[in-house]
NUKEZA-483995 format. One record per residue: x, y, z of N, C-alpha, C, CB in turn; residue number from 1. Coordinates in nm, 2 decimals. Last residue first. Glycine has a CB too. Example, Ala and Ser with C-alpha at 12.3 -4.5 7.8 and 13.67 -1.06 7.14 Angstrom:
[drenro [1.28, -0.22, 0.71], [1.37, -0.11, 0.71], [1.29, 0.00, 0.79], [1.41, -0.06, 0.57], 2],
[drenro [1.32, -0.57, 0.78], [1.23, -0.45, 0.78], [1.32, -0.33, 0.78], [1.13, -0.45, 0.90], 1],
This chain:
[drenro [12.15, 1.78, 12.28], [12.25, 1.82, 12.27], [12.41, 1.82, 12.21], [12.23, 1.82, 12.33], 151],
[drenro [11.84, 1.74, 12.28], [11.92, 1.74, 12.18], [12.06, 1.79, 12.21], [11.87, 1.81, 12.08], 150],
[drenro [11.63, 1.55, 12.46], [11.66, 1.69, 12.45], [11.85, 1.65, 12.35], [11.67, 1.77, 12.66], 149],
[drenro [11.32, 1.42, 12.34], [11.50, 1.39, 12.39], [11.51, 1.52, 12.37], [11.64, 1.28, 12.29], 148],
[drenro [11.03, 1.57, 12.48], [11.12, 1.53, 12.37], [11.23, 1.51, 12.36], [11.12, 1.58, 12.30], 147],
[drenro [10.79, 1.54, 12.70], [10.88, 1.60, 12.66], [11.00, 1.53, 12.55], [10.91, 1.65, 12.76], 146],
[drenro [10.49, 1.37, 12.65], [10.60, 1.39, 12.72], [10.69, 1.49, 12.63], [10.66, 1.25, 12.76], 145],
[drenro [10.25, 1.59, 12.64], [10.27, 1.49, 12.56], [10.42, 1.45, 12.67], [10.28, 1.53, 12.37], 144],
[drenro [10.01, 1.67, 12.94], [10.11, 1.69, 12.81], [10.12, 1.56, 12.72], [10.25, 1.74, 12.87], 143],
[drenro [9.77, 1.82, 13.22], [9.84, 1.63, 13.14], [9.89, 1.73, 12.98], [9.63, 1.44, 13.09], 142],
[drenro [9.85, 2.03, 13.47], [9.80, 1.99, 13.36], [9.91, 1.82, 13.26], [9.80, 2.16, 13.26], 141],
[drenro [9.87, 2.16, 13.76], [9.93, 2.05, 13.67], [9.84, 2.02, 13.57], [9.97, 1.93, 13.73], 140],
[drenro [9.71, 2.43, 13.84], [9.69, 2.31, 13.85], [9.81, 2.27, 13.68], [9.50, 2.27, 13.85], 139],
[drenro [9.77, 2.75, 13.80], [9.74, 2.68, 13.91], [9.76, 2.50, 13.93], [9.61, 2.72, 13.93], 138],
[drenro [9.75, 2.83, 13.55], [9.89, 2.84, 13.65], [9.89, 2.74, 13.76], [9.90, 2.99, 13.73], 137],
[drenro [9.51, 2.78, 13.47], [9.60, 2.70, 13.39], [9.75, 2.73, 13.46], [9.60, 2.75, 13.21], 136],
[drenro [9.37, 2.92, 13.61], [9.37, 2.77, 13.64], [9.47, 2.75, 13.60], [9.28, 2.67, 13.60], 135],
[drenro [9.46, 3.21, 13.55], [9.46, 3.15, 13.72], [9.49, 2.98, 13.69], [9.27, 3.18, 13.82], 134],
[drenro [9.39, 3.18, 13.28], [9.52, 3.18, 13.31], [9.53, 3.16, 13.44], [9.59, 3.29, 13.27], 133],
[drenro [9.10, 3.21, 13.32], [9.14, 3.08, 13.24], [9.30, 3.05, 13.30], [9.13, 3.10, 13.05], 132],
[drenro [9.04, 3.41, 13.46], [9.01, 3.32, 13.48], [9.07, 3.15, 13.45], [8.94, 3.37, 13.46], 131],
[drenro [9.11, 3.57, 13.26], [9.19, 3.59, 13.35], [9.16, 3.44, 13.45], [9.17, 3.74, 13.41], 130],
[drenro [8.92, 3.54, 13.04], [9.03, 3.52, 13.00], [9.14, 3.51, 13.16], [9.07, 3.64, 12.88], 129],
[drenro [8.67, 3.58, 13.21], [8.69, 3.44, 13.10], [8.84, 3.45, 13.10], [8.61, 3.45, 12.92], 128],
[drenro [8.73, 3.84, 13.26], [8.67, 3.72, 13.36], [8.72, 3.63, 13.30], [8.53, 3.69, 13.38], 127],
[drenro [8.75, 3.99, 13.02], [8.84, 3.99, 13.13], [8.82, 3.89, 13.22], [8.82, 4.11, 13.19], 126],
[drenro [8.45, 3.94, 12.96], [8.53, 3.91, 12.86], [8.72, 3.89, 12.95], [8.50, 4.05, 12.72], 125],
[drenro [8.31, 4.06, 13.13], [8.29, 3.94, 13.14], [8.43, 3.86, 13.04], [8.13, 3.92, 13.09], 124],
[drenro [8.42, 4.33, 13.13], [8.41, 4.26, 13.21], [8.43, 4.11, 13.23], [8.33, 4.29, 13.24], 123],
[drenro [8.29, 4.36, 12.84], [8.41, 4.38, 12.86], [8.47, 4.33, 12.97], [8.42, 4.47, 12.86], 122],
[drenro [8.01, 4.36, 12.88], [8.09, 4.26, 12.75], [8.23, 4.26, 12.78], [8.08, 4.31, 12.59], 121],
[drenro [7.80, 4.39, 13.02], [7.93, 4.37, 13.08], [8.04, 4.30, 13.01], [7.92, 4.31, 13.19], 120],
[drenro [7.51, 4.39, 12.90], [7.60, 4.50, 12.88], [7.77, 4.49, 12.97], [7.49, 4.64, 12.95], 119],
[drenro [7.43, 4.11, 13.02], [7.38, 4.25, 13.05], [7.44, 4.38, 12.99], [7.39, 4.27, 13.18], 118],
[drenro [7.51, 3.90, 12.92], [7.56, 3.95, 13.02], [7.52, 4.11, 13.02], [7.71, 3.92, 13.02], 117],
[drenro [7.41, 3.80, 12.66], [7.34, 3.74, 12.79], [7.43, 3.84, 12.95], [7.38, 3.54, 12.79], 116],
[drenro [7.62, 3.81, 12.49], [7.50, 3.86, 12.45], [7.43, 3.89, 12.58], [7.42, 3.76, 12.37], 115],
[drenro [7.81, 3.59, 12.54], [7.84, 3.74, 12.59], [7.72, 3.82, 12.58], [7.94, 3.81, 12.50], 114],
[drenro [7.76, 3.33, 12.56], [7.76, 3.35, 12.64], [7.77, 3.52, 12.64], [7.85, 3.26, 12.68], 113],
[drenro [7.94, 3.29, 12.30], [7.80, 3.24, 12.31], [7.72, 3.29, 12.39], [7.78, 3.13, 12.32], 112],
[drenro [8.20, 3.32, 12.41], [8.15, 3.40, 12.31], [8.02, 3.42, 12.30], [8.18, 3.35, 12.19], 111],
[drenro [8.27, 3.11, 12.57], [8.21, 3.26, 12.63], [8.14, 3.32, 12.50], [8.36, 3.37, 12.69], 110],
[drenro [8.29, 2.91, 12.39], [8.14, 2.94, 12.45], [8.17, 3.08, 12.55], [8.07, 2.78, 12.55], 109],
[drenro [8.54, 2.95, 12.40], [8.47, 2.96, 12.25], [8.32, 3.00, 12.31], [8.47, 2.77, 12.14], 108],
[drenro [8.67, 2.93, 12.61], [8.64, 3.08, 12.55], [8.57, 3.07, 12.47], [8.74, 3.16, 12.51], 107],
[drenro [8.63, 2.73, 12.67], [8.59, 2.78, 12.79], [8.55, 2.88, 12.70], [8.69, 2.81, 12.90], 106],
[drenro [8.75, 2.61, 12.44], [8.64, 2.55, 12.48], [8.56, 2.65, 12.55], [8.66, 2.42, 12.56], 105],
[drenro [9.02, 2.63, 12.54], [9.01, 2.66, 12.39], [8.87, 2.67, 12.45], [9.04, 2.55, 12.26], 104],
[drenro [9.05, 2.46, 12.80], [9.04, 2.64, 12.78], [9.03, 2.69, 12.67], [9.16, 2.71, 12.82], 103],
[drenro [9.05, 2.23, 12.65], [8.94, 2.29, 12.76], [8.93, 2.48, 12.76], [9.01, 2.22, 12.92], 102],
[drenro [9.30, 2.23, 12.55], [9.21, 2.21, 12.45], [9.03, 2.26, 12.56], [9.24, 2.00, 12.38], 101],
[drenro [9.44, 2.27, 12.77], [9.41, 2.36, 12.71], [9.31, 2.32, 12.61], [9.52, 2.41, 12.67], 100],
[drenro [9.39, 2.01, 12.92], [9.37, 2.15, 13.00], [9.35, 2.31, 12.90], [9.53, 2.16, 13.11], 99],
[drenro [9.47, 1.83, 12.76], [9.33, 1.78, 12.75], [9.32, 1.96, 12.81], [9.27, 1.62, 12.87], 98],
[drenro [9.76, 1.85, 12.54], [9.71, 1.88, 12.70], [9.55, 1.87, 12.67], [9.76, 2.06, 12.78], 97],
[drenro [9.90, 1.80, 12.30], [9.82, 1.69, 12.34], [9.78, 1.74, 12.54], [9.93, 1.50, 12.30], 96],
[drenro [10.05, 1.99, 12.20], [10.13, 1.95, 12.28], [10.06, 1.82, 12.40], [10.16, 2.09, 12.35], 95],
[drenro [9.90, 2.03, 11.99], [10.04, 2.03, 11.97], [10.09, 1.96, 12.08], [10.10, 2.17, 11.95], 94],
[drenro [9.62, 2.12, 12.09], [9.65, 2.02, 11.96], [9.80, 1.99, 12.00], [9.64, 2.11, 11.78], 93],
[drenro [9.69, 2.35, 12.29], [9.67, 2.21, 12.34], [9.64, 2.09, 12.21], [9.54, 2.21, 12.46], 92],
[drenro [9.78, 2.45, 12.06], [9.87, 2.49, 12.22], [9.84, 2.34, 12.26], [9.79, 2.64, 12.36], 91],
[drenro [9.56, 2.54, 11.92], [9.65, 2.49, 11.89], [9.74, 2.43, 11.98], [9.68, 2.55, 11.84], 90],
[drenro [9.36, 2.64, 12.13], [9.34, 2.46, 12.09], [9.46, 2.46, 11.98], [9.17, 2.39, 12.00], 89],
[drenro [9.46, 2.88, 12.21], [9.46, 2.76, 12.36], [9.45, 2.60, 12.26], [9.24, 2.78, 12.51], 88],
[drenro [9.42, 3.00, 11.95], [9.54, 3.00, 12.03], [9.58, 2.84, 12.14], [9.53, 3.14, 12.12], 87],
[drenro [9.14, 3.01, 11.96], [9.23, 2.93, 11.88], [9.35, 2.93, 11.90], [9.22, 2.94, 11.76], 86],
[drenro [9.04, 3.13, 12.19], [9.01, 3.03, 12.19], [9.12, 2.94, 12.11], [8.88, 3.04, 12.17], 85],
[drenro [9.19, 3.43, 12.13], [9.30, 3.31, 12.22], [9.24, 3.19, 12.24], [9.35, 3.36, 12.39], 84],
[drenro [9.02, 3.45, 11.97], [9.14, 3.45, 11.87], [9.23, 3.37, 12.02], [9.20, 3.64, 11.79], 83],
[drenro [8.79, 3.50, 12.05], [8.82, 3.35, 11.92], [8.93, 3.36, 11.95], [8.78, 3.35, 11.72], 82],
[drenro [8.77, 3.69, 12.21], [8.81, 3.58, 12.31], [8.84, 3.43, 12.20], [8.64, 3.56, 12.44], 81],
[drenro [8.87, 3.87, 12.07], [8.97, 3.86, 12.17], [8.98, 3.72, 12.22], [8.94, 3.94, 12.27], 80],
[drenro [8.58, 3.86, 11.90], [8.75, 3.86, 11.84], [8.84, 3.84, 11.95], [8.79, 4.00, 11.76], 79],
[drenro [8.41, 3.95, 12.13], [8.43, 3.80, 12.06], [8.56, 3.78, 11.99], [8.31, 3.78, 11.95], 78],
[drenro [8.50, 4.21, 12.23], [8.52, 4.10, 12.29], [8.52, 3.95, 12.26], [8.45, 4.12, 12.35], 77],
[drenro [8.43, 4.32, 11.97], [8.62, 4.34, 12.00], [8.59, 4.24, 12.13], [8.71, 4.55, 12.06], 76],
[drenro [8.22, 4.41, 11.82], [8.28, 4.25, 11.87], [8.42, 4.27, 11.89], [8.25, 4.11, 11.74], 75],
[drenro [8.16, 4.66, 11.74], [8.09, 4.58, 11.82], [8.12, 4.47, 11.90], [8.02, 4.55, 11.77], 74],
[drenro [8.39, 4.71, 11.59], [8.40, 4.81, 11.73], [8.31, 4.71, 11.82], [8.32, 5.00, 11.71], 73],
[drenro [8.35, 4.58, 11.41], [8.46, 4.57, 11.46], [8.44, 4.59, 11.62], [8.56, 4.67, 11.39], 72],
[drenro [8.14, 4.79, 11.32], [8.15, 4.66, 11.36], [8.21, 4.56, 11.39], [8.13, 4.63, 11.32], 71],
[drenro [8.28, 5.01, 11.33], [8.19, 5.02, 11.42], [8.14, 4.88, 11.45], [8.10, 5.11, 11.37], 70],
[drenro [8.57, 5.18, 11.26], [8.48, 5.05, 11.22], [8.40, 4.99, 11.34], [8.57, 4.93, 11.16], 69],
[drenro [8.72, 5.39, 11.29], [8.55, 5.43, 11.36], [8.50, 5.32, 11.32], [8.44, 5.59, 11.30], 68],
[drenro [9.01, 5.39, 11.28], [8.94, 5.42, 11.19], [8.74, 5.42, 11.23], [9.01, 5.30, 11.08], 67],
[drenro [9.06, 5.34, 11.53], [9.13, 5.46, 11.45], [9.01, 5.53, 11.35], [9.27, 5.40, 11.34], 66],
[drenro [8.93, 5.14, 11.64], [8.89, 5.19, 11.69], [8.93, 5.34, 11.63], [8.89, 5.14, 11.79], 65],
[drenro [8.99, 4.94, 11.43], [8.85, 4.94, 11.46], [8.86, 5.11, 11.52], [8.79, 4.80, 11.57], 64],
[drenro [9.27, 4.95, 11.44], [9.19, 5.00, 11.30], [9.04, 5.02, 11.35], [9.20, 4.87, 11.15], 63],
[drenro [9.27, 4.80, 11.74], [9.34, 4.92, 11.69], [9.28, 5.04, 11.53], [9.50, 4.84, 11.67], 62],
[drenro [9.18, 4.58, 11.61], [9.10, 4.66, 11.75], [9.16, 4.76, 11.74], [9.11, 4.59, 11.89], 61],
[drenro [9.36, 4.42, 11.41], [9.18, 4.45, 11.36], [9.15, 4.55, 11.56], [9.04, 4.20, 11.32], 60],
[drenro [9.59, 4.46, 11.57], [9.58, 4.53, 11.41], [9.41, 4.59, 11.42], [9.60, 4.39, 11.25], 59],
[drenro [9.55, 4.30, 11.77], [9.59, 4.43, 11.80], [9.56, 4.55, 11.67], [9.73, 4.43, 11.83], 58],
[drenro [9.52, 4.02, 11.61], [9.38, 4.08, 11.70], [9.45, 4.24, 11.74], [9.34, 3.97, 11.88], 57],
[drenro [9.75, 3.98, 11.50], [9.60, 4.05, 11.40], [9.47, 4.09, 11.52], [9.52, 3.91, 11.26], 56],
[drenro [9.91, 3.97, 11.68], [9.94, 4.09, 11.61], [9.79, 4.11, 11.55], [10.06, 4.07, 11.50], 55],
[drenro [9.84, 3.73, 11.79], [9.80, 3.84, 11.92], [9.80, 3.97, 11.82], [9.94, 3.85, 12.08], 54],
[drenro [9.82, 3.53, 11.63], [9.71, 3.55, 11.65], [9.72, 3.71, 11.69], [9.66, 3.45, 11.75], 53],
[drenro [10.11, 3.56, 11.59], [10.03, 3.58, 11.49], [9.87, 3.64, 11.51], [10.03, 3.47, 11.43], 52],
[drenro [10.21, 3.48, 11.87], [10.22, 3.57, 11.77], [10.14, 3.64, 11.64], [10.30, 3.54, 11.73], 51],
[drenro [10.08, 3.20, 11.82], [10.02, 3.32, 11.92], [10.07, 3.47, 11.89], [10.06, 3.29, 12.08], 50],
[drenro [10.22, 3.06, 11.61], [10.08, 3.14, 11.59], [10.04, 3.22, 11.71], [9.97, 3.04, 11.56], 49],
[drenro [10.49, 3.11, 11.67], [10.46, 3.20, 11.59], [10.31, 3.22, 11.57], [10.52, 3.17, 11.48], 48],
[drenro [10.49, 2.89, 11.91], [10.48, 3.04, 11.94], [10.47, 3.17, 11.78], [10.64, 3.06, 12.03], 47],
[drenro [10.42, 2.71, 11.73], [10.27, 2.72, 11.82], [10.28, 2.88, 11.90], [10.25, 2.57, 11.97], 46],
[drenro [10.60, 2.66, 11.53], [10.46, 2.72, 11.47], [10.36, 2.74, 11.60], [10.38, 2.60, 11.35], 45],
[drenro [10.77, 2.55, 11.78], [10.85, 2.73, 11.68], [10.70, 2.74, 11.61], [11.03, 2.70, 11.51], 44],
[drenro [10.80, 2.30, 11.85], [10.66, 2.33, 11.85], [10.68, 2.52, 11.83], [10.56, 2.27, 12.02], 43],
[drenro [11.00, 2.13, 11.94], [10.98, 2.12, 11.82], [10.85, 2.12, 11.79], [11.04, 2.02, 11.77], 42],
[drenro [11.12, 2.15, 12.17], [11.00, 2.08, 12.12], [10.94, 2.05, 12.01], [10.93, 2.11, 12.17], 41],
[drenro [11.32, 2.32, 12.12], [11.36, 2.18, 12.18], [11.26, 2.14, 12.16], [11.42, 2.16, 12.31], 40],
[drenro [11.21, 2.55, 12.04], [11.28, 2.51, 11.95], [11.32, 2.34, 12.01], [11.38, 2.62, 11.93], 39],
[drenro [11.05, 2.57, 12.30], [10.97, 2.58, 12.20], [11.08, 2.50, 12.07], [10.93, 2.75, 12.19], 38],
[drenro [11.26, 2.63, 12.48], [11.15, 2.55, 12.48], [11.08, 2.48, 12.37], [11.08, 2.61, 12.54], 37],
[drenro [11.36, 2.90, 12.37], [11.47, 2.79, 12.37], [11.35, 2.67, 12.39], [11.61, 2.80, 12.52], 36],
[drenro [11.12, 3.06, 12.39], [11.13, 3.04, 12.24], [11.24, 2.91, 12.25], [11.18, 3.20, 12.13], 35],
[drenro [11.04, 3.19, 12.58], [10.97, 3.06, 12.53], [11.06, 3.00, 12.42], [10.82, 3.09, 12.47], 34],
[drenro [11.07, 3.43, 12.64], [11.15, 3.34, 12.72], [11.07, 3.22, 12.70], [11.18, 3.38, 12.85], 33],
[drenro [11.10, 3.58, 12.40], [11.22, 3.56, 12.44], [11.20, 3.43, 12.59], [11.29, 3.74, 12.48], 32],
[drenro [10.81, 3.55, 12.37], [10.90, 3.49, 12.29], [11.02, 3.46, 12.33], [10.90, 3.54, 12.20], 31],
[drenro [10.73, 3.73, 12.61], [10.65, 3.54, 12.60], [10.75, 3.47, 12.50], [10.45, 3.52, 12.50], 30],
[drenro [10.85, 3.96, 12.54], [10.91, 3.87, 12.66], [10.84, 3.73, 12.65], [10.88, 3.94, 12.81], 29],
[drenro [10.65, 4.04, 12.33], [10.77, 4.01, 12.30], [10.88, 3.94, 12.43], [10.81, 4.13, 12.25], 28],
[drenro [10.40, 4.01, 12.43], [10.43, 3.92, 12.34], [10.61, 3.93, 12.27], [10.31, 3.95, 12.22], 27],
[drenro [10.43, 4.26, 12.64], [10.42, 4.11, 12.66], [10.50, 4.00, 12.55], [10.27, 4.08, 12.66], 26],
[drenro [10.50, 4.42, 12.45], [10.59, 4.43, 12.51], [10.63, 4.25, 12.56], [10.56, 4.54, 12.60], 25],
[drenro [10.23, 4.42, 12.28], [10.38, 4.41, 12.22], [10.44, 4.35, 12.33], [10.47, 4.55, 12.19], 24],
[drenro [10.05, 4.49, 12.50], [10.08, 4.39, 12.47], [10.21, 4.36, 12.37], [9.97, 4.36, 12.44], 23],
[drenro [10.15, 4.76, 12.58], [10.19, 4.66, 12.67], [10.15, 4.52, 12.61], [10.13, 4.68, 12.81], 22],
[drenro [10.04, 4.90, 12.36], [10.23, 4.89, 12.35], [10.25, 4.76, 12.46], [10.34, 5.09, 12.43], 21],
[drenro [9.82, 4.85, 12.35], [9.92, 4.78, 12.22], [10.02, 4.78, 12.26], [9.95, 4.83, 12.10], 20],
[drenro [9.73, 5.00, 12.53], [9.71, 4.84, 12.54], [9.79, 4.77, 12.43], [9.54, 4.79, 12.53], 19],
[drenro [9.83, 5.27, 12.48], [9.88, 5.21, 12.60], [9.86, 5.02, 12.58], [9.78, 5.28, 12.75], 18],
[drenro [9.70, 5.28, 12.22], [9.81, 5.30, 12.23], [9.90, 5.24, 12.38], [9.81, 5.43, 12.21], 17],
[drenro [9.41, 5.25, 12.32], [9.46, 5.13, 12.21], [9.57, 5.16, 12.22], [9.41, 5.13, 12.06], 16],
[drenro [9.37, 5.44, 12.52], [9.34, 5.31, 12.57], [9.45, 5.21, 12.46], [9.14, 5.28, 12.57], 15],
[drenro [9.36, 5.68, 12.33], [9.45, 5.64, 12.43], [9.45, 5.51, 12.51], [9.44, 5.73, 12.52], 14],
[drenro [9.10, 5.62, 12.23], [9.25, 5.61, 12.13], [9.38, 5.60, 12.23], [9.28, 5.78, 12.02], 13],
[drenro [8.92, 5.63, 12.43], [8.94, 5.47, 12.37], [9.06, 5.48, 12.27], [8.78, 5.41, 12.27], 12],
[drenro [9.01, 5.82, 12.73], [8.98, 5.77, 12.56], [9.00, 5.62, 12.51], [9.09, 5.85, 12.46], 11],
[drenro [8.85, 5.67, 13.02], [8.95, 5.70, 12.95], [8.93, 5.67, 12.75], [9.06, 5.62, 13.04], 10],
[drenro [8.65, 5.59, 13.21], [8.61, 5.69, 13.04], [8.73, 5.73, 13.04], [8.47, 5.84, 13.03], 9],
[drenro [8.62, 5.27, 13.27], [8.71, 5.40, 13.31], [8.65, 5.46, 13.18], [8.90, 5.39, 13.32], 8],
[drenro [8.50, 5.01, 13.32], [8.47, 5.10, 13.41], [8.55, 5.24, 13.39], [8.49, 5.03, 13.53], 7],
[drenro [8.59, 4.85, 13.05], [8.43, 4.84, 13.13], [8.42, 4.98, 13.19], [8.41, 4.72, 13.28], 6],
[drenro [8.81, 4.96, 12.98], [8.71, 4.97, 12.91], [8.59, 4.96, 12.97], [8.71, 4.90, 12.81], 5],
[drenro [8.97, 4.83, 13.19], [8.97, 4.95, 13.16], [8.85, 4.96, 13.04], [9.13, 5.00, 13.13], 4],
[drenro [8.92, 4.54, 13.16], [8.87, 4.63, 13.29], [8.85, 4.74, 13.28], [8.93, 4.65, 13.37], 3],
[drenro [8.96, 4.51, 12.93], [8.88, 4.47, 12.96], [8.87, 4.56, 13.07], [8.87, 4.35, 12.95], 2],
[drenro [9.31, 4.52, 13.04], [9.26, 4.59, 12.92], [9.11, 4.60, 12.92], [9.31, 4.52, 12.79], 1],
């Protein structure tokens, strides 16, 4: 999504229709195949808040860009990167991972960090986040232990 904004002059109304529908789509396969997990962990508020988070960040960037809210329009990278910063420290509140409460962290200070990038708000903003999901695939992360499983 970030990429396509840095480097393509594709419309920005066509951009919000394609990036909504694939994020829906996402956020609706993250639920279907989270959600038996999630109910055995008895952590159903950590997939409703990314839900939550992901709908109002599509809402407020979608209105921003329908409706011409220009200050909206300015910080669609800081709003992307709060909104999965508070995503990563619920995630890692809940489930006590040191790896996400880190990746909360990573993104909060990208924020701080965006001013300073030359005009590559979008780029950089794609970096941070893609970046973050490489590690967090990559390396074992520390949890709580998992929870009798209930059957």
């Amino acid at each position: 999504m970030f990429g396509t904004a840095q480097f393509f002059s594709v419309s920005w109304m066509l951009q919000a229709v394609l990036q909504s529908t694939l994020s829906l789509v996402g956020t609706a396969a993250m639920v279907s195949w989270t959600y038996y997990w999630v109910k055995i962990e008895r952590l159903t508020w950590v997939l409703y808040s990314w839900v939550i988070l992901i709908l109002l960040a599509l809402l407020l960037t979608d209105s921003a860009i329908f409706l011409s809210r220009e200050k909206v329009l300015a910080n669609l990278c800081s709003l992307w990167l709060g909104m999965s910063g508070i995503g990563y420290f619920g995630r890692g509140w809940a489930v006590r991972a040191r790896a996400l409460l880190a990746t909360s962290l990573f993104h909060l200070l990208g924020i701080l960090i965006l001013p300073f990038t030359g005009g590559w708000y979008f780029l950089f903003t794609g970096a941070v986040m893609v970046f973050s999901l490489l590690v967090l695939a990559e390396l074992q992360w520390d949890m709580r232990q998992p929870l009798n499983r209930l059957h």
